[in-house]
C-alpha positions in Angstrom: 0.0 0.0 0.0 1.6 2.9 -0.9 1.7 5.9 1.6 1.0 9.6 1.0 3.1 12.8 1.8 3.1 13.9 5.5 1.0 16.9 5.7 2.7 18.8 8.5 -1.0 20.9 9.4 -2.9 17.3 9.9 -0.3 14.3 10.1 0.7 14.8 13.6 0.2 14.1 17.1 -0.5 16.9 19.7 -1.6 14.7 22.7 0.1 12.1 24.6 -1.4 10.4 27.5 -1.0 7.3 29.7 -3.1 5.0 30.8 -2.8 5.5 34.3 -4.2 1.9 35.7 -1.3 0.2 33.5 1.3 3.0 33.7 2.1 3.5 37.2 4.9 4.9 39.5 5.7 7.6 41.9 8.8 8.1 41.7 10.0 11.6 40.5 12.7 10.7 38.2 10.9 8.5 36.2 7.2 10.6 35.9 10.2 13.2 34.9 11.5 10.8 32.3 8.0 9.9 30.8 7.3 13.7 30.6 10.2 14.6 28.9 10.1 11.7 26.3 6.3 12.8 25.5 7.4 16.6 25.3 10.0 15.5 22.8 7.4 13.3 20.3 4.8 16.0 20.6 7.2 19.3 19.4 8.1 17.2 16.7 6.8 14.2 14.8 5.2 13.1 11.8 2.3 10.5 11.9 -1.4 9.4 10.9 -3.4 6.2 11.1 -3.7 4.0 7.6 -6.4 3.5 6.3 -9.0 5.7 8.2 -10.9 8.5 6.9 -10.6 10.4 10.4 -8.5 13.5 9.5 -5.6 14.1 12.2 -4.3 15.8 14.3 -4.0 13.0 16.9 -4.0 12.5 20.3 -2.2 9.3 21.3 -3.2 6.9 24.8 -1.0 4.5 25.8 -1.3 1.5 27.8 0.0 -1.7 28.5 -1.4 -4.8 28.4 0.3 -8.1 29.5 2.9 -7.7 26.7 1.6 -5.4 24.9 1.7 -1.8 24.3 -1.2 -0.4 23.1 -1.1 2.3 20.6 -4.4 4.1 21.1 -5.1 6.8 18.3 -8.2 9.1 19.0 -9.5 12.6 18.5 -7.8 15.4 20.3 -10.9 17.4 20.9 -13.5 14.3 21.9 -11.2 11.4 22.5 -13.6 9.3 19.7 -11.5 6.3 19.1 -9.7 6.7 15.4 -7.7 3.4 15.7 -5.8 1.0 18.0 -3.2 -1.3 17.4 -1.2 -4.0 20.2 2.3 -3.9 19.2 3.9 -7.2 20.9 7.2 -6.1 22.8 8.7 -9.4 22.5 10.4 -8.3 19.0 12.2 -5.8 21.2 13.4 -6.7 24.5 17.0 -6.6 23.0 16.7 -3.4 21.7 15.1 -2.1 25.3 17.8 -4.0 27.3 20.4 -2.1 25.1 18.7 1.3 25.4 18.9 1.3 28.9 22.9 -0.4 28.7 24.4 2.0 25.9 22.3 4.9 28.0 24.0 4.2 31.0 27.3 4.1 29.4 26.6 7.7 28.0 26.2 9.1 31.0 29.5 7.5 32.4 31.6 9.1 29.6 30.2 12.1 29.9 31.3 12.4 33.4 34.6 11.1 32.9 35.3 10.1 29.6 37.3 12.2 26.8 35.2 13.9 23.6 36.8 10.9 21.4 34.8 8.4 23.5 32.1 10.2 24.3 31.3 10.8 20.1 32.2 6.9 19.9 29.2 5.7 22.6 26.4 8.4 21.2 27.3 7.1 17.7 26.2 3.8 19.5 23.1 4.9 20.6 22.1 6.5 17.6 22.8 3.4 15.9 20.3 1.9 18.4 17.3 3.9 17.9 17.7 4.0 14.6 17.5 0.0 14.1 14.5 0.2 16.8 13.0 3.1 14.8 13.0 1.2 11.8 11.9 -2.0 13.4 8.8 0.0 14.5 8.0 0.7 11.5 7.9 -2.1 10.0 6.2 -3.7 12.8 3.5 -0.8 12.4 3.7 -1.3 8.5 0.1 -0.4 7.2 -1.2 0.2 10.5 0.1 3.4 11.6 2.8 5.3 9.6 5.8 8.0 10.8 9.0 8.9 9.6 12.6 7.3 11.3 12.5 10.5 13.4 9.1 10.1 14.9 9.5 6.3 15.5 13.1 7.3 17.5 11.3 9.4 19.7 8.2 6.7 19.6 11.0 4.2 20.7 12.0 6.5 23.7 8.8 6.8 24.9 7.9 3.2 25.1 11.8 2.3 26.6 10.6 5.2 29.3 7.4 3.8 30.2 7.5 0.2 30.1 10.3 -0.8 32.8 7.8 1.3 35.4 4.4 -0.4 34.2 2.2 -2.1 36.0 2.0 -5.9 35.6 -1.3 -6.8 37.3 -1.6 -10.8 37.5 -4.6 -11.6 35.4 -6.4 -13.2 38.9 -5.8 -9.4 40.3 -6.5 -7.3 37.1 -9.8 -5.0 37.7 -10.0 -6.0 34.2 -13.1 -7.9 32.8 -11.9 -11.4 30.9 -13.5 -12.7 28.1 -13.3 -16.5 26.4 -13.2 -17.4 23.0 -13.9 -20.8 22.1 -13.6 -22.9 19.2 -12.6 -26.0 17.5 -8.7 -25.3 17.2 -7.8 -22.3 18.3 -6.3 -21.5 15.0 -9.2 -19.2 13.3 -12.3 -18.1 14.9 -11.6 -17.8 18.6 -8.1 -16.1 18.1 -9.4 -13.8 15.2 -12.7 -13.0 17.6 -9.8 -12.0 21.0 -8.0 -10.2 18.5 -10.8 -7.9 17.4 -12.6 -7.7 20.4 -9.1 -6.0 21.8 -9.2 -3.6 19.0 -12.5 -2.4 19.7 -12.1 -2.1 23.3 -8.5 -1.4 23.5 -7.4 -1.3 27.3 -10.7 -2.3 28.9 -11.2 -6.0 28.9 -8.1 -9.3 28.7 -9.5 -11.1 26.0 -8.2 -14.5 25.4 -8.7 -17.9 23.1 -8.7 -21.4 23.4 -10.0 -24.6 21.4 -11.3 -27.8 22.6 -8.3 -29.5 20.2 -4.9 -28.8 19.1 -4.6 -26.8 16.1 -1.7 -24.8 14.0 -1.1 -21.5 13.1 -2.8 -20.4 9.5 -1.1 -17.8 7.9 -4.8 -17.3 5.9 -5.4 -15.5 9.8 -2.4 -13.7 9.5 -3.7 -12.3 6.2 -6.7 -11.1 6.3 -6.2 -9.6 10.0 -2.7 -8.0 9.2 -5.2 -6.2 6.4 -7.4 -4.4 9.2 -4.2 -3.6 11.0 -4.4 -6.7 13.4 -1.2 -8.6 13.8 -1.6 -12.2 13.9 1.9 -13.4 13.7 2.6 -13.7 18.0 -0.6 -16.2 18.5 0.6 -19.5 19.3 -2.9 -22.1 19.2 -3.7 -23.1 22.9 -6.5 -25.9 24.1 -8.8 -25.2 26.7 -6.7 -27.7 28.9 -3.7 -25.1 29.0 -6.6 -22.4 30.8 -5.0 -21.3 33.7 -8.6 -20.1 34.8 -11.4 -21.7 35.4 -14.0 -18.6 35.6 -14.0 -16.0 33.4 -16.4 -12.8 33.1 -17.6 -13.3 29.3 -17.3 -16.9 27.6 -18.4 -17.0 24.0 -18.7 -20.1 21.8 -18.2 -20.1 18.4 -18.4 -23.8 17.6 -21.4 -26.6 18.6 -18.2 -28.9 20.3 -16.3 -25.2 22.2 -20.0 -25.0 23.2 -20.5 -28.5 24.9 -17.0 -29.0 25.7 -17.5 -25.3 27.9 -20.5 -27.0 29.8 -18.4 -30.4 30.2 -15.2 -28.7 32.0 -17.5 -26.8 34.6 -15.8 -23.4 32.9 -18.0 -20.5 34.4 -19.2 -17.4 33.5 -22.0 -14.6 34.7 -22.2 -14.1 30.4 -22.1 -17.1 28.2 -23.4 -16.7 24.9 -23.3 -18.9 21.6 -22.6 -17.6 18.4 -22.6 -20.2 15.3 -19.8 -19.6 13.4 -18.6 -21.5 10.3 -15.2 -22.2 9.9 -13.8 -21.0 6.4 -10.6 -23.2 6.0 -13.3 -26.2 5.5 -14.1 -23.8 1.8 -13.0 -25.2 -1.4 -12.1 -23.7 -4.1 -9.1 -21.2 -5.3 -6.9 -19.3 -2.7 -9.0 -16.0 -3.3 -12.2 -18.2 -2.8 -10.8 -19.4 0.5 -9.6 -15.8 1.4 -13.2 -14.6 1.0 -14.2 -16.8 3.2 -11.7 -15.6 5.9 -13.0 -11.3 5.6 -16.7 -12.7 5.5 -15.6 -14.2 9.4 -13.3 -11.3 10.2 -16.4 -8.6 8.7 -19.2 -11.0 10.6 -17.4 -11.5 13.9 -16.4 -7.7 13.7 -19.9 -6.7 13.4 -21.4 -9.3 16.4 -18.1 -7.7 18.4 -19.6 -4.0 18.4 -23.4 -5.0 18.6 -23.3 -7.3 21.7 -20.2 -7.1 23.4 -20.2 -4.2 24.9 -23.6 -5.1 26.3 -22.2 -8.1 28.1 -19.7 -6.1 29.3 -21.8 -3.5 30.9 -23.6 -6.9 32.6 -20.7 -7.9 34.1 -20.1 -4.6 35.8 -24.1 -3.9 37.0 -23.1 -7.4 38.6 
């Protein structure tokens, strides 16, 4: 997809806020940190949303969830939602761990060290954000887009934050969890989690299980990495690997996730079955079966905003 010219009036953000249930500490030094990383992306970045017609500028929430940080794009003025995206930190705890190493190190030579070496370690850390920079943005490909610039100071926002966040066990979290069951855990329930985490980005752990083993089907990868969704960190888990055995939401989107839900004794306040058929059972040519994929990923979407956030709102009058 090819990507337009940064219009410097629209294409930007001009807000930057953190989640404050996720992204906790009271220590001076690091609120200091976090304020001056923010202060730093907003006087000077480049940046929009793909494929939205919402016209910027852009006020960005962050939060972080499990391992995730999520990049929450809404209006300035209203705080409507514009887009969100989870952007996995696995693909970066090297990167971090060296961020916080070469940082270190600059500060050293700076008290001590001669101009030679202290040239020597920034040329390091330049080196380092501009690797993670780029990794950003090709992590964010077609999802959000900014130049090397804005992902450097993107990078130095999320190395500021994250150390600092706050893990809550999922037993603990004030969160509302939700189930997704199916046959496998390869297509419906994973691509239901991942959507229903989109839409309510920061207010609910969704997860996915199946009542067999399945494997990963890059047909998932392809039609979710086309709404911005990235597939490619979902390993398939059976319902046996739960770690729970009540959750707030479960949903079933296959007759045997349906029975098998009643035959562990999984609980919930909401349980709700939604038929779902399973496109990789489709014949036909690889566009046919791909069809088949966006008609589940458009029909799970659309269930998504018209009854989950009803259930939720049970849970809570609970």
């Amino acid at each position: 997809m090819s990507k337009r010219p940064f219009d410097p009036k629209t294409d930007r953000i001009v807000t930057v806020t953190l989640d404050p249930n996720t992204i906790i500490s009271v220590d001076p030094d690091e609120v200091h940190e976090w304020r001056v990383a923010i202060y730093d992306l907003i006087d000077s970045n480049r940046f929009y949303p793909a494929r939205v017609t919402a016209k910027g500028p852009y006020a960005l929430h962050l939060s972080i969830v499990h391992n995730h940080i999520v990049l929450d794009v809404r209006d300035p003025e209203t705080f409507n939602p514009i887009a969100a995206h989870y952007l996995s930190l696995t693909p970066f705890r090297s990167l971090i761990r060296d961020y916080f190493r070469i940082r270190e190190s600059y500060y050293e030579a700076i008290r001590s060290a001669s101009t030679h070496q202290i040239e020597a370690v920034d040329m390091g850390r330049r080196g380092l954000h501009n690797q993670a920079a780029q990794l950003l943005i090709e992590r964010l490909d077609n999802k959000l887009v900014m130049d090397l610039e804005t992902a450097r100071r993107l990078f130095t926002l999320i190395c500021a934050v994250q150390p600092y966040a706050s893990r809550v066990p999922e037993d603990e979290s004030q969160l509302p969890t939700v189930l997704f069951v199916c046959s496998m855990n390869s297509v419906r329930s994973p691509i239901a989690a991942a959507l229903a985490r989109k839409n309510f980005p920061g207010q609910l752990v969704a997860r996915s299980a199946g009542v067999r083993s399945g494997k990963v089907d890059h047909f998932v990868h392809k039609v979710m990495d086309e709404v911005g969704v990235d597939m490619s960190v979902h390993t398939p888990h059976t319902m046996d690997e739960l770690m729970a055995s009540h959750f707030d939401v479960i949903v079933t989107l296959a007759q045997e996730a349906r029975e098998a839900v009643e035959a562990r004794g999984l609980q919930a306040p909401v349980i709700e079955h939604w038929p779902t058929p399973d496109p990789s059972e489709t014949e036909g040519t690889r566009e046919t079966t791909l069809e088949a994929y966006r008609r589940l990923r458009t029909e799970l979407d659309a269930r998504l905003h018209d009854r989950l956030g009803a259930m939720l709102e049970r849970v809570a009058a609970r």
